[in-house]
Backbone as a ProteinNet text record, in pm:
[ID]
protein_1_A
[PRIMARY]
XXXXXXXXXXXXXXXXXXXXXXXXXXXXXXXXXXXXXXXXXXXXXXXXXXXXXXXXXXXXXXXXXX
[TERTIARY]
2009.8	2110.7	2067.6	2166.6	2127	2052.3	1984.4	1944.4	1835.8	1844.1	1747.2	1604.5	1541.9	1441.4	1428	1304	1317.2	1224.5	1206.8	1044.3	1000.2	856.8	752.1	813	903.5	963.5	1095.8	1169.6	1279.2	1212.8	1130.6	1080.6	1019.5	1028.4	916.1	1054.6	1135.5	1236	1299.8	1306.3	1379.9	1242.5	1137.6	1049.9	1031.9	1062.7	1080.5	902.5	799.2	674.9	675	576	553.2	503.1	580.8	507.1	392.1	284.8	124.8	70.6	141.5	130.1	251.1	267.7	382.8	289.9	238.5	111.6	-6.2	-29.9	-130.5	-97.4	31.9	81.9	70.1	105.6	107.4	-23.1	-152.7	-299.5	-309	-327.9	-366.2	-264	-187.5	-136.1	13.4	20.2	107.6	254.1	271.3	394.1	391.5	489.5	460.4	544.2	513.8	524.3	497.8	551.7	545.5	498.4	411.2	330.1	414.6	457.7	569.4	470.3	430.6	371	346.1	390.8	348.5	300.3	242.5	181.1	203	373.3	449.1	459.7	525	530.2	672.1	718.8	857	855.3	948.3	945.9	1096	1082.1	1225.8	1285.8	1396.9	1476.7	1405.6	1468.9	1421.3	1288.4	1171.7	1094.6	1022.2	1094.6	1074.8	1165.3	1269.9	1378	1311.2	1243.4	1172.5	1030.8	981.7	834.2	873.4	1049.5	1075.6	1113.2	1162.5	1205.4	1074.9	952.8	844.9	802.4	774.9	753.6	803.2	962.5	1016.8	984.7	1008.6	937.3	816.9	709	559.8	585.3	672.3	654.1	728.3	835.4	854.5	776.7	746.1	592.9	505.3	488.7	391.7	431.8	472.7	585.3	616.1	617.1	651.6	531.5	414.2	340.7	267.7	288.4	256.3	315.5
789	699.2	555	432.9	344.1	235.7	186.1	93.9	170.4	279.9	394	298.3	299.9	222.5	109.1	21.8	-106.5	-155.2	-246.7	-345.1	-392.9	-423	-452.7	-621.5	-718	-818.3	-804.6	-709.2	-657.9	-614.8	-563.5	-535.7	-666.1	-727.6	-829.6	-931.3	-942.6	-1051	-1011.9	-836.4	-787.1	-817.2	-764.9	-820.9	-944.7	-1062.4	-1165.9	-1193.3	-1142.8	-1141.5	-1177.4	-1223.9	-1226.8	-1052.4	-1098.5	-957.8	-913.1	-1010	-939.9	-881.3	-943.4	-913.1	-803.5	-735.2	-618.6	-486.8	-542.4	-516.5	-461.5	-525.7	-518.3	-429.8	-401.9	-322.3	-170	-180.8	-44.6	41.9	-23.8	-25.7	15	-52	-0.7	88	131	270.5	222.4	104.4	45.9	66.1	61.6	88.8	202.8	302.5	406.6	388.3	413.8	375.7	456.3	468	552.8	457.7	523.9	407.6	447.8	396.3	439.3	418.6	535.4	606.4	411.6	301.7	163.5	94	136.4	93.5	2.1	2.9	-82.3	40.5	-62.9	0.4	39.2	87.5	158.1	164.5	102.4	149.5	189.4	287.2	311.6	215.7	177.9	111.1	149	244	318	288.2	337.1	280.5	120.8	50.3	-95.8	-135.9	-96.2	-133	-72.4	50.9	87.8	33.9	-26.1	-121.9	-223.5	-301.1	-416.1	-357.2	-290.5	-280.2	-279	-216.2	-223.6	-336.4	-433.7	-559.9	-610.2	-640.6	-712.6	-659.3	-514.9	-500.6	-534.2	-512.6	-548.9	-725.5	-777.2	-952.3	-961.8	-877.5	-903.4	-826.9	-736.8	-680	-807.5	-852.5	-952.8	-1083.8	-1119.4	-1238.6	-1229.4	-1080.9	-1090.1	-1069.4	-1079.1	-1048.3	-1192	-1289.4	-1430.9	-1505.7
-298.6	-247.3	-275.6	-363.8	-375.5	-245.9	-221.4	-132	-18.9	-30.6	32.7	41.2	-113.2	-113.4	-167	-108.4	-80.1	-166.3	-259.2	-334.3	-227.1	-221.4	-131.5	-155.6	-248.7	-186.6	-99.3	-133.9	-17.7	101.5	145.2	235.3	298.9	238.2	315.9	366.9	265.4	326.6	477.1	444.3	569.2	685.9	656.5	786.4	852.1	720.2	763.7	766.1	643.2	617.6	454.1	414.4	300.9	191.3	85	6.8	30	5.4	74	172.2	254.4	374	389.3	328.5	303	283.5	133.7	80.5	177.2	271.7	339.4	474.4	466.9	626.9	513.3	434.8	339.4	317.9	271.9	289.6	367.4	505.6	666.3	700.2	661.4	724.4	786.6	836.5	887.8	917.2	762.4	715.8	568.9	593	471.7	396.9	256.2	95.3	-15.3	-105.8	-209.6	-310	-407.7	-541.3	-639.3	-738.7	-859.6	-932.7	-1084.9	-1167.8	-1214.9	-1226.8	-1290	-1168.5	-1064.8	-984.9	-874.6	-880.8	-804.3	-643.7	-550.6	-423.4	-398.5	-372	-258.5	-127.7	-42.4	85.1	157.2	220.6	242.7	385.3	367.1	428	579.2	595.5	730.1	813.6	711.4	767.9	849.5	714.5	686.3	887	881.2	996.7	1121.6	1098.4	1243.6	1253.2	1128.6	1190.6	1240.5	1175.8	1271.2	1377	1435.6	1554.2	1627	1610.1	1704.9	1734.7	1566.3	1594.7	1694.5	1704	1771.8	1943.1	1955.7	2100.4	2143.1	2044.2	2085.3	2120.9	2029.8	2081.1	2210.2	2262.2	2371.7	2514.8	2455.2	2530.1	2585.7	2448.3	2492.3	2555.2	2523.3	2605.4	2714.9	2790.1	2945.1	2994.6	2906.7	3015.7	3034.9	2975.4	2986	3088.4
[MASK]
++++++++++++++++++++++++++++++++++++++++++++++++++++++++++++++++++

């Protein structure tokens, strides 16, 4: 399905993070990703939208407790 998956710069715009730091949630386990046979990254929509959603709860997690 077109738009299914995302470039590690689509992903990052939707996180509202930089590519590396895209990069670097992919590494640590963070966020899951597929490597394409030229060594580029994939991430599916889905996932990318449910690490923001945690994000955004963990910051308000944290925010109420200040």
């Amino acid at each position: 399905m077109p738009g299914e998956w995302l470039t590690t710069g689509q992903a990052a715009e939707l996180l509202g993070v930089s590519r590396s730091t895209v990069v670097r949630y992919i590494e640590a386990g963070t966020l899951d990703a597929r490597r394409l046979p030229g060594g580029h990254w994939r991430v599916r929509r889905t996932d990318a939208e449910r690490l923001l959603g945690s994000e955004t709860e963990s910051e308000r997690s944290g925010q109420s407790r200040r």
